[in-house]
C-alpha positions, 0 to 999 in steps of 0.5 A: 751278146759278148759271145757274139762280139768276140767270136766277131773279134776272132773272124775278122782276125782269122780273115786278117791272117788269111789275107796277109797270107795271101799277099805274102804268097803273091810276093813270093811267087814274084820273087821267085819268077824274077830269080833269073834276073838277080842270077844274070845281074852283070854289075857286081855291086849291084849284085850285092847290094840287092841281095841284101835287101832281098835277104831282108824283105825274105826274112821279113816275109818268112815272120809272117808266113813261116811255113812257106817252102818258096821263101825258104828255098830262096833264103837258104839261096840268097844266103848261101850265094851271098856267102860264097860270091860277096864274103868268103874272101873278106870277111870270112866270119860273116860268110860263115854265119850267112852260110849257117843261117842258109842251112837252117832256112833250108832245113825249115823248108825240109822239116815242112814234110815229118820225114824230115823234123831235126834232120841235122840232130838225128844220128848218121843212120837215122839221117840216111834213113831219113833221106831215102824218103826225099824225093825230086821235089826236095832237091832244091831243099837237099841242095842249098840246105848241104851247099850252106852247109858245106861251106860252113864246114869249109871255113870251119876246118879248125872246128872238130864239130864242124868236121864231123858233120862233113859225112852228114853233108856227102851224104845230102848232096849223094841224094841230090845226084841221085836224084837231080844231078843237072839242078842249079847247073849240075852244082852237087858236081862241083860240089864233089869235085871241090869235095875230092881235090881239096882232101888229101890222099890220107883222108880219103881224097882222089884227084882223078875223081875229082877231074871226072867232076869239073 
C-alpha cells in the first residue's frame, strides 16, 4: 500500500513537470513569434522598458525549463541588444554585465549538443575543432553567444584576460560567415567591420578590410 501511495506521489509529480513543461514551451514559441514586433518598437522608452520585463519573464521561464534552446537564444539576445541600444553609453558597468550574462545564455544553448559543453574553457585548438562540427542551426547560438561576448571585450580593453579571448570571439563569428552570412541583417559584417577599423595598424587592423564590411 505505501508503495503504491508513493509511486502515486511520483506520477502525479512527473505529469506536473511535464504539464509545466509544456506551458513554458507554448510561452516560449509565442515569445518567439512576437520577436518582430519588440524589433520594429519606434518609441524608445518603450523599447526599453519591455525588454526589461522580457528579459526577466525569459529567466524566469528558462528556471523552469533549463534546456530550452528558443529561450536561450532569446535571452542571450534580449541581453546583448539591451547592452548595446540602452547601456553602453550610460552605464558602461551594466552593459558589460548584461553583455556576460547574453554570452553565457548563448553558450548554454550551444552546450545543449556535447560538441559544444565548456566551449569557452577549451584551449583555442579545441575551440576551433569544436566549432568545425556547427551547423546552420546553431548560427543564432554562434551569433549572440560572440555578439555578447565581443562587446564585453570591448568595454573590457583594460582587462588583459578579456583581451585574450578576443581570437576566441574572430573565430565564432568567422564560423557565423561561413555558415549564415545574412543572419540578424548581415550582423557578423558589421561585427568584422568594427572588428578592423577600431584596431590599429600594429595590431593587425586594416581600414580597407573594413570598408568591404559596411
Amino acid at each position: 500500500m505505501r508503495k503504491a501511495i508513493l509511486l502515486a506521489f511520483a506520477a502525479a509529480a512527473l505529469s506536473a513537470c511535464s504539464v509545466d513543461r509544456m506551458a513554458v514551451r507554448s510561452v516560449a514559441r509565442t515569445l518567439e513569434s512576437g520577436r518582430g514586433a519588440a524589433l520594429d518598437e519606434p518609441d524608445w522608452q518603450t523599447g526599453r522598458e519591455a525588454m526589461s520585463s522580457q528579459l526577466k519573464l525569459l529567466e524566469t521561464l528558462l528556471a523552469g525549463d533549463p534546456g530550452n534552446r528558443s529561450l536561450r537564444r532569446l535571452a542571450a539576445e534580449g541581453f546583448g541588444g539591451s547592452a548595446f541600444l540602452f547601456l553602453e553609453d550610460d552605464e558602461p558597468a551594466r552593459a558589460k554585465g548584461f553583455y556576460l550574462r547574453g554570452r553565457d545564455h548563448a553558450l548554454a544553448g550551444l552546450a545543449l549538443k556535447t560538441p559544444f559543453r565548456d566551449l569557452s574553457a577549451k584551449t583555442m585548438e579545441d575551440f576551433e575543432s569544436a566549432l568545425k562540427a556547427a551547423t546552420k542551426d546553431d548560427v543564432p547560438d554562434l551569433f549572440w553567444a560572440g555578439f555578447c561576448w565581443g562587446g564585453y571585450i570591448n568595454l573590457s580593453k583594460d582587462d588583459a584576460s578579456a583581451l585574450g579571448d578576443l581570437p576566441k570571439v574572430t573565430a565564432v563569428m568567422r564560423r557565423v560567415a561561413a555558415l549564415d552570412p545574412a543572419y540578424h541583417f548581415a550582423g557578423v559584417d558589421l561585427f568584422f567591420g568594427v572588428y578592423e577599423a577600431s584596431r590599429p595598424a600594429m595590431l593587425g587592423g586594416d581600414p580597407r578590410k573594413a570598408k568591404a564590411h559596411f
